[in-house]
C-alpha positions as CSV (number, residue, x, y, z in Angstrom):
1,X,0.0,0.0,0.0
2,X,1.1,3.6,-1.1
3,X,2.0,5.8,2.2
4,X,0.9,9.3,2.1
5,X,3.6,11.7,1.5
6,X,5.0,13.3,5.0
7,X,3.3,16.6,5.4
8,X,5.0,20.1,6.1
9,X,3.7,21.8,9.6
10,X,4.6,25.2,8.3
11,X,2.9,25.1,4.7
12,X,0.1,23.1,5.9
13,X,0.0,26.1,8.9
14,X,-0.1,28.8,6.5
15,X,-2.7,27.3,4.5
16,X,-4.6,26.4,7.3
17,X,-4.8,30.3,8.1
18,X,-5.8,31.5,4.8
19,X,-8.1,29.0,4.6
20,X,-9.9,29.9,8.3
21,X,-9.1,33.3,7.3
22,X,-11.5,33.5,3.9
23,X,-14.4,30.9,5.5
24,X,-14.3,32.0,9.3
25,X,-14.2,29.0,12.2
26,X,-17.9,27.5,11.5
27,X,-18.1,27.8,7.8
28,X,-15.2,25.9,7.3
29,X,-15.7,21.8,7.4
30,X,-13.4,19.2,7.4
31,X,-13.7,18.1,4.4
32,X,-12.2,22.3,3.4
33,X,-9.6,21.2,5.5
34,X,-8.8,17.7,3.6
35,X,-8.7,20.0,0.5
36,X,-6.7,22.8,1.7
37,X,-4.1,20.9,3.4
38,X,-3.8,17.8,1.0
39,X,-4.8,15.7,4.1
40,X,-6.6,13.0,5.3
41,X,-8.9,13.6,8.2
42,X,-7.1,11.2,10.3
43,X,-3.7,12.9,9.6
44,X,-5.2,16.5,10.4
45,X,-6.2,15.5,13.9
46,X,-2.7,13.3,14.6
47,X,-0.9,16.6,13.9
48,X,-3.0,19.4,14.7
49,X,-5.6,17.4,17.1
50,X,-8.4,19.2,16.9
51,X,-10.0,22.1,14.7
52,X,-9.9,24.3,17.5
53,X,-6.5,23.8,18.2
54,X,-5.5,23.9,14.7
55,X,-7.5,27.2,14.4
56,X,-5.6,28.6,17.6
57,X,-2.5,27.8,15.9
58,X,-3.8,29.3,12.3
59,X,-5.1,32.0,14.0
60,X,-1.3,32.7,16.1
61,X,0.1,32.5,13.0
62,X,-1.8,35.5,11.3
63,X,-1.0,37.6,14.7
64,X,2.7,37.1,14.7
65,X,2.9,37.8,10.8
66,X,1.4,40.7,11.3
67,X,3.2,42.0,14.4
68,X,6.2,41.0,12.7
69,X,5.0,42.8,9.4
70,X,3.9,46.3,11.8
71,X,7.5,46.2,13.1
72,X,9.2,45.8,10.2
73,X,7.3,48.9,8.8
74,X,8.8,50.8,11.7
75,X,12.0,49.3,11.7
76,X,12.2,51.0,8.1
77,X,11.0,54.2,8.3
78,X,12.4,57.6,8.8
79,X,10.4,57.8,11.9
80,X,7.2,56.5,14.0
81,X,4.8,58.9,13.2
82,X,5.5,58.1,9.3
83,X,5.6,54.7,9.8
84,X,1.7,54.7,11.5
85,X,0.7,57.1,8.6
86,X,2.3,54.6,6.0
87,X,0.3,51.7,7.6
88,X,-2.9,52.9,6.0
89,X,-1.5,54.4,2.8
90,X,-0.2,50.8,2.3
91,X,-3.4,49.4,1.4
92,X,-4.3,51.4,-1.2
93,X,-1.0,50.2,-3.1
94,X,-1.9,46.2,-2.2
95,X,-2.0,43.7,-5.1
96,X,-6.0,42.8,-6.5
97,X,-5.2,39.5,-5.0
98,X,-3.0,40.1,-1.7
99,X,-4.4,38.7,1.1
100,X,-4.7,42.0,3.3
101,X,-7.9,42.9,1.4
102,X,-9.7,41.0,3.6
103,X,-11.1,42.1,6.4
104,X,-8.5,41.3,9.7
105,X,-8.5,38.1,10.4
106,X,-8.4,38.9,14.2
107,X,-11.4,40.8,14.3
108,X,-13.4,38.1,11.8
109,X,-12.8,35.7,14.6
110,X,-14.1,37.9,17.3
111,X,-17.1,38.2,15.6
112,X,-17.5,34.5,14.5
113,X,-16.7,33.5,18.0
114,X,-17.4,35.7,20.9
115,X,-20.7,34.0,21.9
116,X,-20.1,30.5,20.7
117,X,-16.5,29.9,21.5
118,X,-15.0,31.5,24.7
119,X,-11.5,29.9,24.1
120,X,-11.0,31.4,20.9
121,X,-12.1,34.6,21.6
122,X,-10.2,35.2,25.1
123,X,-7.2,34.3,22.8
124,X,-8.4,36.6,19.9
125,X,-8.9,39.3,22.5
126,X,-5.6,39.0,23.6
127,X,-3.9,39.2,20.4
128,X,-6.4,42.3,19.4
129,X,-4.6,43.9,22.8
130,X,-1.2,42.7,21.9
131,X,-1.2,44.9,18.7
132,X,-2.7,47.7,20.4
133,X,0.3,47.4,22.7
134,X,2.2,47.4,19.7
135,X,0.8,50.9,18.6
136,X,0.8,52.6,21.8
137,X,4.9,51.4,21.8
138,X,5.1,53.2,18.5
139,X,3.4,56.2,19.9
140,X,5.8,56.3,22.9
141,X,8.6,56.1,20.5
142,X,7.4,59.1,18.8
143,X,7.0,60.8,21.5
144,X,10.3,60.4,22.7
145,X,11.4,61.5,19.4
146,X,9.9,64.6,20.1
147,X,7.6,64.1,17.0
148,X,4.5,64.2,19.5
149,X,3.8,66.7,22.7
150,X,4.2,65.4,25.6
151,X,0.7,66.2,27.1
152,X,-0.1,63.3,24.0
153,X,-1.6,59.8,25.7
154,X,-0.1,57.1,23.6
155,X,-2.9,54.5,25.1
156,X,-5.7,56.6,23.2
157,X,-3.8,57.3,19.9
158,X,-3.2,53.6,19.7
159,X,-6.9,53.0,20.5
160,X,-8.2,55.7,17.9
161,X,-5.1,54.0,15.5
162,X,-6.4,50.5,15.5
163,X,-9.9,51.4,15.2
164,X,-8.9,53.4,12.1
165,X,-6.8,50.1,10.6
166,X,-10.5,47.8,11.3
167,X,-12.4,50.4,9.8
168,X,-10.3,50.6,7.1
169,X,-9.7,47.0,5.9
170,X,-13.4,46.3,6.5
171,X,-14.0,48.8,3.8
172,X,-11.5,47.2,1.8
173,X,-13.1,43.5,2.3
174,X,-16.4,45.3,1.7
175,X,-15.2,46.7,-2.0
176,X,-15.5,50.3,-1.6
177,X,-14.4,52.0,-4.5
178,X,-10.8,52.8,-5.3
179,X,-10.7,56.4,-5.6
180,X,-13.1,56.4,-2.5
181,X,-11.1,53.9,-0.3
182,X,-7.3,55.5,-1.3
183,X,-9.4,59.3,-0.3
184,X,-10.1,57.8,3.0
185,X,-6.6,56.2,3.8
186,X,-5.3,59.1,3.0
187,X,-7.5,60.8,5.3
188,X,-6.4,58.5,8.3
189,X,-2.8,58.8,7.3
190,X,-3.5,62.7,7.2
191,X,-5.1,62.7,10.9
192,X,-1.6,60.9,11.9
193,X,0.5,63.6,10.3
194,X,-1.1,66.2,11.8
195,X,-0.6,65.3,15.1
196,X,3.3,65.7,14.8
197,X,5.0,68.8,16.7
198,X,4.7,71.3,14.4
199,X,9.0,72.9,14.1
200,X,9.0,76.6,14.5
């Protein structure tokens, strides 16, 4: 008898997450799974256990990417505040078919999940409040920079910030019109620029 080829945790992983990512927890069946992963149902749960727990571990994934992705973007700019301003222009240059279109992954599952599964979304709430942290680090670093007053509260900027970056992609998920949607990043990157110390 033919043996199934060995699978690969990381590619199966990431396709687990785009997967779960496009259908949502509920909508997305087994036999999606079997499909997306090129697996057989009992080799999903030897590896990943459960759906859950292959969900939680999909769904850690798409956090630390992004993180990852939020600090690289600061890592390369000339500064914080243009780095939080060039977080929204960024997705009026993505690709027709990049993956950030969609609406965050994050708050999908907090949605799909808050009253049906607890586990899921304590840990999606936790990641939501790990990237705030994120911004209101990137606030503080501006601020030390001198780029914002120091009467500014970082914890609210970051608050107002990641509001703005839901707001936004759901727009984007939703199809709002091009000219429309780049008008309105644009606006949110303005509302970060305007904030900056102004040099006399």
């Amino acid at each position: 008898m033919a043996r199934s080829a060995p699978y690969d945790r990381e590619i199966a992983l990431d396709a687990a997450m785009v997967l779960f990512w496009e259908k949502g927890f509920h909508a997305t069946s087994l036999k999606d799974l079997e499909a997306r992963l090129a697996m057989k149902p009992g080799s999903i749960y030897a590896a990943f256990t459960s759906k859950e727990n292959l969900y939680l571990l999909a769904l850690r994934r798409y956090f630390e990417k992004s993180r990852a992705g939020f600090r690289d973007q600061l890592a390369r700019a000339t500064s914080p505040l243009d780095a939080l301003a060039e977080q929204f222009r960024t997705y009026g240059r993505l690709a027709p078919d990049d993956l950030a279109r969609q609406a965050c992954m994050l708050t999908k599952t907090m949605v799909d999940t808050r009253t049906t599964d607890p586990a899921i979304a304590d840990t999606t709430r936790d990641y939501l409040t790990a990237m705030q942290n994120e911004f209101v680090a990137a606030f503080v670093a501006a601020q030390n920079a001198g780029e914002l007053p120091a009467s500014a509260d970082p914890n609210r900027l970051a608050r107002r910030f990641q509001a703005n970056v839901t707001a936004l992609r759901l727009a984007m998920h939703q199809g709002m019109d091009t000219e429309d949607f780049n008008q309105l990043a644009e606006d949110m990157a303005s509302e970060i620029d305007d904030k900056r110390v102004k040099v006399t």
